[in-house]
N, C-alpha and C positions, 0 to 999 in steps of 0.2 A: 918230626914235622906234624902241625896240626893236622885232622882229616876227621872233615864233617861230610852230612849229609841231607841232602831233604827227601823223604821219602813217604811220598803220597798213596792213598789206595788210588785207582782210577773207578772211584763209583759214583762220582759228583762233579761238578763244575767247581774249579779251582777260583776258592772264594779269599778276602781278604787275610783270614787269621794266619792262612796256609803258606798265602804268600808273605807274609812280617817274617814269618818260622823260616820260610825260604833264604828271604832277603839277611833275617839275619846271623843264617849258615856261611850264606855266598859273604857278606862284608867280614866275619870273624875270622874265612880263610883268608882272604883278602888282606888283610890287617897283619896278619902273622906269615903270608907267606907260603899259605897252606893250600890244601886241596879242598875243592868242593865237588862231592857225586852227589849225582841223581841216581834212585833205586824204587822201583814198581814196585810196591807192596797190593800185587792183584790175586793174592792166595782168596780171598771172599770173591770166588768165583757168580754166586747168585748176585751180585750188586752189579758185579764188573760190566762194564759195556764199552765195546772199543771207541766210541765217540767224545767220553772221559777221559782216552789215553790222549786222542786230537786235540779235546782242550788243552789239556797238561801242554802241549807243544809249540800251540799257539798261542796261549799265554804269555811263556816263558819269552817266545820269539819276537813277540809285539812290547813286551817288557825290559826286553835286550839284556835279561841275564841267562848267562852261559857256564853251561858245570864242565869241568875236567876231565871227568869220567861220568858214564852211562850208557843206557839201552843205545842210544843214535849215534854216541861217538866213542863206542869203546870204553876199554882201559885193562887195564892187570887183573882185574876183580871181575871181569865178565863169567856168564852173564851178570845184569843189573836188572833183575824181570824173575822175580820171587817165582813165579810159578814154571821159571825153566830150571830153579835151582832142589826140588824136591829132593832128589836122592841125598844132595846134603844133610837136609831137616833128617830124613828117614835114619841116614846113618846118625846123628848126634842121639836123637829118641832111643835106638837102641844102646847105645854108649850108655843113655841113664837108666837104659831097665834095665841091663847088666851090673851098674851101680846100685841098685836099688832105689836111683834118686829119683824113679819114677814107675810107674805103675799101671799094666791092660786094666781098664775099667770094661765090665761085659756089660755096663746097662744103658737098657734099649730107652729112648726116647718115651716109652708110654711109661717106663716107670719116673723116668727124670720128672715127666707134666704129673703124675699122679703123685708126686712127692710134693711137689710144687701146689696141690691144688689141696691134699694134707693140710701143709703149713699154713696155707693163707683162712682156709674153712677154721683150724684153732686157733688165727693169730699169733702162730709161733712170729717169734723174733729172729729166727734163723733164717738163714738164705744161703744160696751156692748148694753145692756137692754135698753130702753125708759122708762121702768116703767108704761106702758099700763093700766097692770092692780093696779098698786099701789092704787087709789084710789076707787076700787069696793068696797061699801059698807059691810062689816061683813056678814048682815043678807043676802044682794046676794051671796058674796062668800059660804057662810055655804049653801044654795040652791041650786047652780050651783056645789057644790060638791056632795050632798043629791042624785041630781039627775044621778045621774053617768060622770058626765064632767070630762074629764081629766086633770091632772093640777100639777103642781109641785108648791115647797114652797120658797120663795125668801125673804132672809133680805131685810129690810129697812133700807139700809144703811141713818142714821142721817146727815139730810140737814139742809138751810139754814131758819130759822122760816121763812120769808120773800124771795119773790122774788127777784132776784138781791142781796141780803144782802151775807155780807162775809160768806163763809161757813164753818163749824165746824171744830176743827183739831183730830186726834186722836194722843195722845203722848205716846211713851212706853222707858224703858231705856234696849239696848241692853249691855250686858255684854265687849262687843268687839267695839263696835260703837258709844256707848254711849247714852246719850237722842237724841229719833227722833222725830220728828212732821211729820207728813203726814196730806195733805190736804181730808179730806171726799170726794170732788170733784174730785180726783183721783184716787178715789180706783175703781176698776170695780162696776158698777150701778148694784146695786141690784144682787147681785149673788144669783144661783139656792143652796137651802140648800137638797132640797130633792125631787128627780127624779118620775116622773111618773112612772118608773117599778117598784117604790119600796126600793131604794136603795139610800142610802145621797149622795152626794158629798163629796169628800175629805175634803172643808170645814168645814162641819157641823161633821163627821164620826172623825177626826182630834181631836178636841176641844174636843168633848164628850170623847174619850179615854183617852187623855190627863188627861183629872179631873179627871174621873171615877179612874181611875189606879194610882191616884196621882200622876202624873207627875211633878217634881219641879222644872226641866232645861230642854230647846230644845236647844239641839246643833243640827243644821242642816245650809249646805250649805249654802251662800251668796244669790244664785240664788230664793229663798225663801222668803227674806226678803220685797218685796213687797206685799204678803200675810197675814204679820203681823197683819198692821192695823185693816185687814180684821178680824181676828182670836180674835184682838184683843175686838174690837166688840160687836163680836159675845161671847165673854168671858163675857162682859157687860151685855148684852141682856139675858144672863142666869142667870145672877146674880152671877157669880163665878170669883172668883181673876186669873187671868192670871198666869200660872210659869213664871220665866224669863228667859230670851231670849239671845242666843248668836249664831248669824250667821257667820260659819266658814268661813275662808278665800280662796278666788276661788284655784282651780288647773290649771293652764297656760303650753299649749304648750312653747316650747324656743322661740315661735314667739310672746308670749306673746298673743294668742288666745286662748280661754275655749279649754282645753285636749281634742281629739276627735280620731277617728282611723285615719286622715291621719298624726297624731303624732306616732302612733305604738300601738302597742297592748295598750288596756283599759279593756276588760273583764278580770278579774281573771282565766275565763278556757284557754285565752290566753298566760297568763304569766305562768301557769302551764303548757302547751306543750312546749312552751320554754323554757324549763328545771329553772324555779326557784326555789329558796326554801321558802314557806309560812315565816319562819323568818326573811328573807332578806328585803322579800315585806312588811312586817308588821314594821322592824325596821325603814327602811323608808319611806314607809308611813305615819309611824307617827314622822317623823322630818321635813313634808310637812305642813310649817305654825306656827310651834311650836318649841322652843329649850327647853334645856334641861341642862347639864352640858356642862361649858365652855371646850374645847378641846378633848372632849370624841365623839365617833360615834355609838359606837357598842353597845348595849343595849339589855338585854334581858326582855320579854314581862312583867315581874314583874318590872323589875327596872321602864318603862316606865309608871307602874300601881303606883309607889311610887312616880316621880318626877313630875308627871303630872299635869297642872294650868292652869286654864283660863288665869292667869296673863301673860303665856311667851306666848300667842296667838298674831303673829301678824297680822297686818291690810293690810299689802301688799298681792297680791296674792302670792301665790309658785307656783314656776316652777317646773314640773314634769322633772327631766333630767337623759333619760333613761342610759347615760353612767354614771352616778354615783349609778344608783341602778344595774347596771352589775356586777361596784365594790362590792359592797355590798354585792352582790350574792357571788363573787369569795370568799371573807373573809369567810361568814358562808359555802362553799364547805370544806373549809379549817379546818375548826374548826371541820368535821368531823372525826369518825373511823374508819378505814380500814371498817369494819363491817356494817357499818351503811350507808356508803356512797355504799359498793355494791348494800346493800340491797334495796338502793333508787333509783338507775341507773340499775338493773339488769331486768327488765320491757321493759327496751330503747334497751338493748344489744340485748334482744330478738327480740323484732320487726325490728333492724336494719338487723339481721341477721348474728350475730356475731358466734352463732351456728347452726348445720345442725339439731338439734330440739330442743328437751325440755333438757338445759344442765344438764349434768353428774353431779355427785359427786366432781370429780376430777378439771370437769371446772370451778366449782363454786369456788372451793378451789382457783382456779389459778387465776380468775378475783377479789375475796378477796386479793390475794396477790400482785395483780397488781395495787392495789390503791396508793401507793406511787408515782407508778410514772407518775401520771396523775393529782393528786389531786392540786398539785402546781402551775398549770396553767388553771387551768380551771375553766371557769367563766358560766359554762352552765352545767347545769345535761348531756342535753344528746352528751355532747364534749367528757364527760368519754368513753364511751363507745366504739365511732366512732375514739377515738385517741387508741384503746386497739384490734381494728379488725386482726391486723398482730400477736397477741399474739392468735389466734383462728383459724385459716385459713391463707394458703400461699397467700403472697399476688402476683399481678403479677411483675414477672422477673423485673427490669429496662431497659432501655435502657441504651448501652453503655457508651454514655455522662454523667450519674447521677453518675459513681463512681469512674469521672477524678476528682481531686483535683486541682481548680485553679494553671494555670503556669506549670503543669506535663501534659504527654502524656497516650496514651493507652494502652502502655507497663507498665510505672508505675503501672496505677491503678490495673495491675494485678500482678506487683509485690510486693503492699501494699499490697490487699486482700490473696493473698500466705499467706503473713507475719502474717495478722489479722488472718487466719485461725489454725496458729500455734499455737494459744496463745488460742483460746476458749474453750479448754476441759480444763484449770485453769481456765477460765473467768465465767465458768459456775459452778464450784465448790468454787469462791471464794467472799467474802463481797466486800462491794464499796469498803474502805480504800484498800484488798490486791490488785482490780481487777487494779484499779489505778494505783495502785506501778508498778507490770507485766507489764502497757504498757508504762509507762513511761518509767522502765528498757528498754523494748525491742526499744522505740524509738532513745531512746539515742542510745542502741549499736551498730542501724542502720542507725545514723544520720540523721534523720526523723522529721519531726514537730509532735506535736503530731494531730494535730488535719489531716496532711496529712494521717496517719497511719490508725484514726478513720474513715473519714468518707466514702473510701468503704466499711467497714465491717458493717458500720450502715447501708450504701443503700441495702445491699445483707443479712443483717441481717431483717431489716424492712421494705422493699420495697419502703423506702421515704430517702431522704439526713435528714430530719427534723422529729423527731422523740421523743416518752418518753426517759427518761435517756438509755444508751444502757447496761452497765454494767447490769441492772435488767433486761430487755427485755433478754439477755443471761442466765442469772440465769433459768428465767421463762421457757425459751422454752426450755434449757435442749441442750446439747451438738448436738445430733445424727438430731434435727429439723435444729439447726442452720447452720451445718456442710454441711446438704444436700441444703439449701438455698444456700450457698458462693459456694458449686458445683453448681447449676444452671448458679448463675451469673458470675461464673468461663465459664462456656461453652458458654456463650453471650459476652463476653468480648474478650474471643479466635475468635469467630466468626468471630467477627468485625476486626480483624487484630492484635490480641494482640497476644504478644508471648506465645507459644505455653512452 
């Protein structure tokens, strides 16, 4: 049986890349059958902050994917929370310095920065570790620890038997990439497996979970793939078979730079104040890299869990392009119910101040019945609301000029609105098709455009030339609201010099 993972540190806000990596752990189980856990990678105790772990949960929960195993709901492999699992790491570290496949390093931090600051004053090309202590004798190291010395644990990354002589390669075959060779002379010198405070490296904490938990696939990020080698190793050195390996395809700005905030929102709690819907972002997300069926877009989280293949992975990066996940957005607002769509936008209306408190009975009833005519064009949760304010509260008067109709004067516009005001106690009692009919009738009988006729009564009805359907905005607001609106802007338009 498959058995993946997604496993986050908790030192940041769980941003797009994380979740693709997530999404497409969770569908490759899904597809096969298999298992998906979550596991806390919070050994970087200095970053860690538990409002990280919050996101992580809130995230997932408002995303609606769910793992099999982990910290909240168990499993076979508990803990899932790296930093309850230490004694593991400590036992493996010594397993490899018993092997000799790893090695106490005694040097302190002022000698690491004074090596460091060596190199860079001559320009050396070097970097990483010297490997100082690599040759300290066992029975010294086993003394110089005895005695209380401080010291962390460092692979022996496998060199060259001979000085000068070509040096070893490490080969592994990536799912997406194919067979790689990495040169040993590449990989970082001797990495640290296990920290003086106590605590492994991602390295060492990584690998150990990995087997322990059975892990049989890493799908994880491009940006990763240099580590391999490393991991892979270390997979050696313990004597345990590596799972195989498939480094997803990067995510690219449109400038074709790694996705970053001066591309636009990347945290998920971002795309959630921008009024998204978790399914939008999830359907596309996971068409970032991956296809699916030829001429189809919309998909729901199942279908993506059925169709899903390392096979349709491609090798290019994917561009993140926020105006096709707007579309996106708009589609599944769309696919909403009057009911469901209040109930997700009625949060926004509050805080915008659509009501003067906690709404009524009545207003709730009226912002449910006002989703048709918002739902059609809007590509944002919180546009519902902020396009629905004149259905709650008068909006201000216009100015004379908003309810002249191109090519007509300010007598006109008051002799439309007269007109339009005639007709709204039917307009209010009557459906689209009769309301339609009424003013076409009356247009015609007045030799009118129709759209002349309409839009002062939609300025003095709405407060804007540009407006939801108006026929409904009259239903909603009821006869005696709209009537005393068109008398306001009846007494603004007198003002100005219109006949009286």
């Amino acid at each position: 049986m498959r058995r993946v993972r997604y496993a986050p540190s908790p030192t940041g806000l769980q941003h797009i890349g994380g979740i693709r990596t997530a999404l497409f752990n969770y569908l490759f189980a899904r597809s096969g059958g298999g298992e998906f856990l979550l596991r806390l990678e919070d050994t970087d105790r200095t970053r860690y902050a538990p409002e990280y772990e919050k996101n992580l949960y809130d995230t997932f929960a408002w995303l609606g994917l769910h793992w099999d195993e982990g910290p909240d709901v168990g499993g076979p492999s508990a803990p899932y929370v790296q930093s309850r699992r230490t004694e593991l790491y400590r036992r493996r570290a010594e397993d490899l310095l018993e092997t000799g496949r790893a090695y106490r390093c005694f040097c302190s931090a002022e000698r690491l920065e004074k090596l460091r600051a060596e190199r860079e004053a001559a320009r050396s090309s070097e970097t990483g570790y010297d490997r100082h202590c690599r040759n300290i004798s066992a029975e010294e190291s086993a003394r110089r620890a005895a005695a209380g010395e401080s010291f962390t644990v460092r692979l022996a990354i496998p060199l060259a038997e001979t000085p000068g002589g070509p040096g070893p390669e490490t080969r592994f075959t990536d799912k997406l990439l194919g067979d790689i060779e990495w040169k040993n002379g590449d990989i970082n010198p001797d990495p640290v497996l296990f920290k003086s405070d106590g605590f492994p490296t991602y390295h060492l904490a990584n690998v150990v979970d990995d087997h322990l938990m059975g892990i049989t696939h890493v799908l994880r990020a491009q940006e990763w793939l240099s580590s391999t080698p490393l991991h892979v190793i270390l997979y050696g050195a313990l004597g345990w078979k590596p799972p195989e390996f498939c480094h997803l395809p990067m995510v690219m700005g449109q400038d074709g730079k790694k996705l970053s905030k001066r591309h636009g929102a990347t945290s998920i709690d971002e795309f959630r104040r921008q009024g998204y819907l978790p399914e939008a972002l999830l359907n596309y997300v996971a068409l970032l890299g991956c296809s699916y069926e030829e001429g189809k877009d919309i998909y729901t989280l199942e279908e993506l869990g059925r169709l899903f293949s390392l096979d349709k992975l491609n090798k290019a990066p994917a561009v993140f392009d926020y105006k096709k996940l707007e579309w996106y957005n708009g589609q599944y607002i769309r696919m909403k119910g009057d009911a469901e769509l209040a109930e997700l936008t009625l949060p926004m209306a509050v805080e915008q101040g659509l009501f003067a408190g906690e709404p009524s009975g009545e207003e709730r009833a009226r912002y449910t019945a006002a989703m048709p005519l918002v739902r059609e064009r809007a590509n944002f949760l919180h546009e519902v609301p902020s396009r629905l304010a004149y259905l709650f509260r008068d909006p201000p008067v216009p100015a004379a000029e908003e309810y002249i109709p191109k090519k007509l004067d300010l007598p006109s516009a008051v002799k439309l609105l007269r007109l339009g005001r005639e007709l709204v106690p039917a307009l209010a009692a009557a459906d689209e098709g009769e309301a339609e009919r009424r003013v076409k009738e009356k247009a015609e009988a007045e030799d009118l455009k129709l759209g002349d006729l309409l839009m002062p009564l939609r300025a003095a009805v709405t407060g804007s030339r540009v407006s939801p359907p108006l026929f409904g905005s009259i239903r909603l607001l009821g006869t005696e609201r709209c009537l005393a609106r068109i008398d306001a802007a009846l007494a603004v338009l007198e003002s100005a010099g219109g006949v009286r």
